[in-house]
N, C-alpha and C positions, 0 to 999 in steps of 0.2 A: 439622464440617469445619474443619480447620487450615489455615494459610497460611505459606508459606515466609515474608512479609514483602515489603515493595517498597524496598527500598536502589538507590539508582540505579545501573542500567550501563551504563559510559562507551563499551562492546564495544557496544551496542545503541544507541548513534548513530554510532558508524564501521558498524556493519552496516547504515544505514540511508544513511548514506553513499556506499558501493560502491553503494546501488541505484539510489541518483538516479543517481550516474554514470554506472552499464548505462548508465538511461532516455534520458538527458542526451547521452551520445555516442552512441546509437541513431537519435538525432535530429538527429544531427548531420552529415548526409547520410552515414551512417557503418553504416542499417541493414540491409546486406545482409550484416554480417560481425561487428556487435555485440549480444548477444541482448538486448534493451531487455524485451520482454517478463517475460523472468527477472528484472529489476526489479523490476518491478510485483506479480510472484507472490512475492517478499519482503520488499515493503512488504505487502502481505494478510498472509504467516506476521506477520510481525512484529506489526501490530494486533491481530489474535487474540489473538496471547502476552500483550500489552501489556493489555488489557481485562479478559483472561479473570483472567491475576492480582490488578491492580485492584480485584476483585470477590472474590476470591477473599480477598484481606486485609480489606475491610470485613465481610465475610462473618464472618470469623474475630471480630473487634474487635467490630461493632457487635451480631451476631448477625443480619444481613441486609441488605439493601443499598437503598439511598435510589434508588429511580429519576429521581423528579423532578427531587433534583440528579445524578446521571448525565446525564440530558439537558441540563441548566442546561449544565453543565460542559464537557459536548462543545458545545456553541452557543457559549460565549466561547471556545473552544479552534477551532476551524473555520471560525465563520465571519466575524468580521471578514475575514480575511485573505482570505477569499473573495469577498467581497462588492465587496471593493475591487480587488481581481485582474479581477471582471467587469466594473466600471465601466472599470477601465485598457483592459479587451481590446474592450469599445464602441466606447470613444474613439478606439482604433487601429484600429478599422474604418472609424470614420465619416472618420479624414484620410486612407483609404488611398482613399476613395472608395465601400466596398464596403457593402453594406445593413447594417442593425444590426437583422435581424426580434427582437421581444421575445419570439416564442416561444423564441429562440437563446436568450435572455437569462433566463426562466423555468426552460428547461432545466438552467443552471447553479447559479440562484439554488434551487431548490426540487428536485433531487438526482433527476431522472429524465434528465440527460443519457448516460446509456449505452443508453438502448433510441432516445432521439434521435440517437445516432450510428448502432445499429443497422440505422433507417429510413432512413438517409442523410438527415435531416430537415435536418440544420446545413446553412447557405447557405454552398456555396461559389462562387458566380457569377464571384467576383471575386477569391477566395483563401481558401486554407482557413480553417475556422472558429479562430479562438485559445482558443473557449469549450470546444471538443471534447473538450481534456484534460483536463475535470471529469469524464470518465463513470468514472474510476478512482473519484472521490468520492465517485462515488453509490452506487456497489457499497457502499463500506465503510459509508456513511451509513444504508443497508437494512441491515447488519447492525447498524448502533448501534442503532437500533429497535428490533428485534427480539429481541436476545439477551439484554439487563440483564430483558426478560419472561421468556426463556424461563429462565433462573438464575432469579430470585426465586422459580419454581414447583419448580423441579428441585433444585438447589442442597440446601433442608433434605431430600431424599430420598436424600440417601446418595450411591451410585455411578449415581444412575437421569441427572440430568446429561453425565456422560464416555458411557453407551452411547448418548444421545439423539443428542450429535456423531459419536462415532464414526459409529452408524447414517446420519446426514447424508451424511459421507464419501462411504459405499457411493452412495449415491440419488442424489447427483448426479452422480456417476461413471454410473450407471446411465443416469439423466435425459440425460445427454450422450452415452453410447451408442447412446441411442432416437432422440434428434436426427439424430446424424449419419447415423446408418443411412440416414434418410430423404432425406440433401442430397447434390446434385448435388457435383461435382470446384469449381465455379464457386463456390457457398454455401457449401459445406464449410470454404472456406479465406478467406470472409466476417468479420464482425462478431458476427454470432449468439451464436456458443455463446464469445468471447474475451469480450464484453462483459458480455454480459446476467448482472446478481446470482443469476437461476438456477441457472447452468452455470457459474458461478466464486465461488460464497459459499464454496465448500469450502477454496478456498486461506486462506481468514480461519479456517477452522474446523478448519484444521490448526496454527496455531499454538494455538488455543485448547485443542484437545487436549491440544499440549506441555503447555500448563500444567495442567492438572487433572490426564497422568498423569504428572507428575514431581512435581506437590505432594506433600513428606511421606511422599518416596520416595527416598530417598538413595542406597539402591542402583541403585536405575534411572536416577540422575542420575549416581552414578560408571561406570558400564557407557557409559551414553553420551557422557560425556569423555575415554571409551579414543580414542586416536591410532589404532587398527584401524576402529572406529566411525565417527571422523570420515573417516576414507580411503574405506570404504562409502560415504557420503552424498557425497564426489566423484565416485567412480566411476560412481555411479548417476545422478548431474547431468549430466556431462558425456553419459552414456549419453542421456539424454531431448535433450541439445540435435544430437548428432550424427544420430540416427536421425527421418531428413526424411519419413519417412513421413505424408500429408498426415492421415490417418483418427487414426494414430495420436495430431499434434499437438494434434487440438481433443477427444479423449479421454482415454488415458492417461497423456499427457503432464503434464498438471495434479497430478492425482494422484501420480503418481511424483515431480514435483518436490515435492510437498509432506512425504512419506515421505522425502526427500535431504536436505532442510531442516533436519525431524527429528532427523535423525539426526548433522549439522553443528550444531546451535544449540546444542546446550549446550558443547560443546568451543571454539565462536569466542566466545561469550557469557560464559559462567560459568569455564571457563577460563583459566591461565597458563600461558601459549603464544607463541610469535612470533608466531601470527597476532593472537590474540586482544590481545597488548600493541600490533599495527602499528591494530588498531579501535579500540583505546581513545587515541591517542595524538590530541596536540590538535586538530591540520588535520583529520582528518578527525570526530572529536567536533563540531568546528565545521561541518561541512559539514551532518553529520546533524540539527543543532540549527536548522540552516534549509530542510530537506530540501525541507517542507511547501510554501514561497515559491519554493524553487527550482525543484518539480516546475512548479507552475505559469508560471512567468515563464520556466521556458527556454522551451517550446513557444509561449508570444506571440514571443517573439526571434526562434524559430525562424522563424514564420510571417513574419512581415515581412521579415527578412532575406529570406526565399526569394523574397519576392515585389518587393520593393525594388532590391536587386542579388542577383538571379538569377546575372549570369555573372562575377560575383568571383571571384579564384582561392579555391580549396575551403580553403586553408589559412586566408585572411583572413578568410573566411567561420567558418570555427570558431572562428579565436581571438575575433571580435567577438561572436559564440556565446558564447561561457564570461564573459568582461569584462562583457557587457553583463546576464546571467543571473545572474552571482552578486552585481552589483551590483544589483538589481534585489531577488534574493532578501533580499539581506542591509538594505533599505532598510526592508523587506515586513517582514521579522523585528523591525526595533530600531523601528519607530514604527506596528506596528499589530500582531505577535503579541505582543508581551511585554506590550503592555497588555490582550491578553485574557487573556492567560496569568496576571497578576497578581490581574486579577479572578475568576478561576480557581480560585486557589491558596486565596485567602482565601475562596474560598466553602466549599472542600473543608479548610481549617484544620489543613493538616498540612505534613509537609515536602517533601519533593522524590521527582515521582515516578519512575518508571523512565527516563522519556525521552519530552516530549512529544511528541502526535502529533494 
């Protein structure tokens, strides 16, 4: 098994960019009309991609893949910045007055806060939880487990790897049609089937696809940077976010965005394009290069601001939103990711990877 190579692209932190932003102005009392969600379903494409190739170059190189340091790696890539996010988002409870239970706190620190949002378990007595917005994390965190296993087994078997995800694909498409069948109008449009690593690994395992079927496929990689290709995967996008169909949104919706992705990613990514040169240009390179600190610290901002001055004008309220969030992000970044990230780097003793995550 050959590897295209991991040379950094500067299009794959402007595309990580545009998604904190969704997320960021979704949050920004702003989500009855900005689809935030769709964020979050291309921070998943995007890790997938990110991993799967990863793997797919030591593959190539070493003739297999080191798990032990894959999890070293993701542990100083993850979690300082985490850890320190949870003690910040403690702290902001305990001056707001509001309880600080340590199950909130385990939930975040030890990657099962998406089935604790699912149970409503997060205390909001006194205002919403700030710890809430790890259950993204956790998702992705079950798949870092998981998958550097399921490669190491799959991987020297040829093509038996790409049908195992594909297969995935199907089954939790399926697993989410079985679910909902069963949920009230009230559940349906719940936490359940958004949150839970179940019924949403598939969005991680559709970028992971990208990469296993475009490695060392160049024709499939030029078909999918035709300008007709990428207008499909708009077309098909916008389709998933207009059609409000509620059964629809927590089943096929997932799926079809991740198939729109698809079929979008190599043309913004790989790409010379306006679009693909508006993702790779600095501001936004820069934005994506802290996406990680900003996912996290807009939502503390958010929460406090909302519960703090509630009736500020909406506009004051945003802009203290963005100011207070990217200075926060960008704090998070220069004095607690870079120095995992460097420890990181020289564990892995190579050069620069695609765009950390």
């Amino acid at each position: 098994m050959r590897s295209t190579g991991h040379a950094y692209l500067p299009a794959l932190d402007g595309l990580r960019a545009a998604s904190i932003l969704l997320v960021m102005l979704s949050h920004a009392w702003l989500g009855e009309i900005i689809p935030g969600g769709l964020g979050v379903t291309v921070f998943f494409f995007i890790s997938g991609f990110i991993i799967t190739r990863l793997m797919l170059s030591e593959h190539a190189r070493d003739g297999g893949i080191d798990i032990q340091a894959f999890y070293v790696r993701r542990l100083f890539r993850l979690m300082p910045a985490l850890y320190v996010f949870v003690a910040v988002g403690a702290i902001s409870l305990w001056l707001s007055g509001a309880p600080v239970p340590w199950q909130d706190v385990a939930a975040a620190l030890f990657y099962f806060s998406n089935y604790w949002n699912i149970c409503d378990c997060f205390d909001s007595s006194v205002m919403a939880s700030p710890l809430s917005i790890t259950w993204s994390l956790a998702v992705e965190e079950h798949y870092y487990f998981v998958f550097p296993l399921l490669f190491a087994v799959l991987a020297p078997r040829g093509a038996w790897l790409t049908r195992v995800i594909v297969g995935a694909l199907f089954a939790v498409l399926a697993w989410r049609i079985w679910l909902a069948s069963g949920m009230d109008a009230q559940t349906l449009s719940g936490k359940r089937i958004y949150m839970g690593t179940d019924t949403r690994v598939d969005s991680i395992f559709y970028g992971a696809a990208f990469s296993l079927l475009t490695t060392d496929r160049p024709g499939l990689r030029a078909f999918l940077g035709r300008p007709a290709v990428f207008a499909a995967g708009i077309a098909l996008m916008l389709a998933t976010l207009l059609y409000r169909d509620p059964f629809f949104r927590e089943t096929l919706r997932f799926s079809l965005q991740g198939i729109a992705l698809a079929l979008m990613f190599q043309y913004l990514v790989f790409g010379q394009n306006l679009f693909s040169r508006i993702l790779a240009s600095r501001p936004l390179v820069h934005v994506g290069l802290i996406s990680y600190s900003l996912y996290l610290y807009h939502w503390l901002v958010f929460v406090l601001l909302d519960t703090w001055i509630p009736d500020w004008p909406l506009a004051l309220r945003i802009g203290l939103l963005v100011v207070l969030s990217f200075g926060a992000a960008h704090l998070s970044w220069r004095y607690v990711e870079r120095i995992g990230l460097v420890l990181r780097d020289r564990m892995r003793g190579r050069g620069h990877a695609p765009a950390p995550r």
